[in-house]
VOBA-491537 format. One record per residue (C-alpha): residue number from 1; residue in one letter; x negated, y, z. Coordinates in nm, 3 decimals, m for minus. Layout:
   num   residu        xx        yy        zz
   NUM        A         X         Y         Z
...
END
This chain:
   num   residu        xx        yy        zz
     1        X     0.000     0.000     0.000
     2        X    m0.151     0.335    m0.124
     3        X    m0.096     0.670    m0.224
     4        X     0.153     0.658    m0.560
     5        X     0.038     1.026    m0.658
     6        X    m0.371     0.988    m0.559
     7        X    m0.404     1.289    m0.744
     8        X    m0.237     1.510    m0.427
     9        X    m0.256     1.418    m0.101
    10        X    m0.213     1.606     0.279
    11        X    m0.502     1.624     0.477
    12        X    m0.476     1.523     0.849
    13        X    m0.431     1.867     0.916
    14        X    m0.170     1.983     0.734
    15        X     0.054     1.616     0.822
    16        X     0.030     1.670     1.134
    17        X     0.148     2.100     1.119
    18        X     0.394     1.998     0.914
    19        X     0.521     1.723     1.116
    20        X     0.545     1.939     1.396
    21        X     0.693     2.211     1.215
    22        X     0.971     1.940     1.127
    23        X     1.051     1.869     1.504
    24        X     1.113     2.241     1.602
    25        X     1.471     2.291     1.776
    26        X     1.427     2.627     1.935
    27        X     1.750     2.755     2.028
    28        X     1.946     2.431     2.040
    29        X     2.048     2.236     2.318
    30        X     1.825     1.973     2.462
    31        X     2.129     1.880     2.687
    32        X     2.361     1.799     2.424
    33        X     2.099     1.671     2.149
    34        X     2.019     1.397     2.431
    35        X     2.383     1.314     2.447
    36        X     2.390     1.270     2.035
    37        X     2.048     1.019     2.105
    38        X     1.901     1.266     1.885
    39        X     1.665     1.497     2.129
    40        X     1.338     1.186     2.061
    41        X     1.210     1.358     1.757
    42        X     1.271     1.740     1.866
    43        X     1.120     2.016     2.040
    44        X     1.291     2.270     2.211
    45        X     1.029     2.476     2.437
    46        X     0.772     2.686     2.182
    47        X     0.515     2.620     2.493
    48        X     0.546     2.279     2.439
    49        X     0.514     2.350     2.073
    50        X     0.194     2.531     2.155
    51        X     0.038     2.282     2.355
    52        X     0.106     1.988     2.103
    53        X    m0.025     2.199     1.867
    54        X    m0.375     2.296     2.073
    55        X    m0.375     1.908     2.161
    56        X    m0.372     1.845     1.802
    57        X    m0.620     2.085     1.722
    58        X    m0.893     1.943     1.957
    59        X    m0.828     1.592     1.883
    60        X    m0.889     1.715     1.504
    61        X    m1.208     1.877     1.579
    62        X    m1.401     1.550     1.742
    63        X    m1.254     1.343     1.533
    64        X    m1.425     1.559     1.182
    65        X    m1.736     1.409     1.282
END
């Protein structure tokens, strides 16, 4: 299993922005998005955005060798 389109591909970096771009729900609520089962892929505090998002950032750093 590989890439269909090798000719354009996401680096590590950008997957990982735009995957937690994807899970932003600022403004809704957590309360009733955990009553719909849906609140597992979301986040609703921009801190927590923030620190996922730092997280991320070290992790890529020491793992670019």
């Amino acid at each position: 299993m590989g890439r269909r389109n090798k000719a354009y591909f996401k680096d590590l970096h950008q997957q990982a922005y735009d995957r937690l771009t994807g899970m932003q729900a600022f403004g809704e609520s957590k309360k009733e998005a955990v009553a719909n089962g849906t609140a597992k892929d979301k986040i609703f505090s921009f801190n927590t955005y923030k620190e996922l998002l730092e997280a991320y950032e070290v992790f890529y750093q020491v793992h670019q060798g």
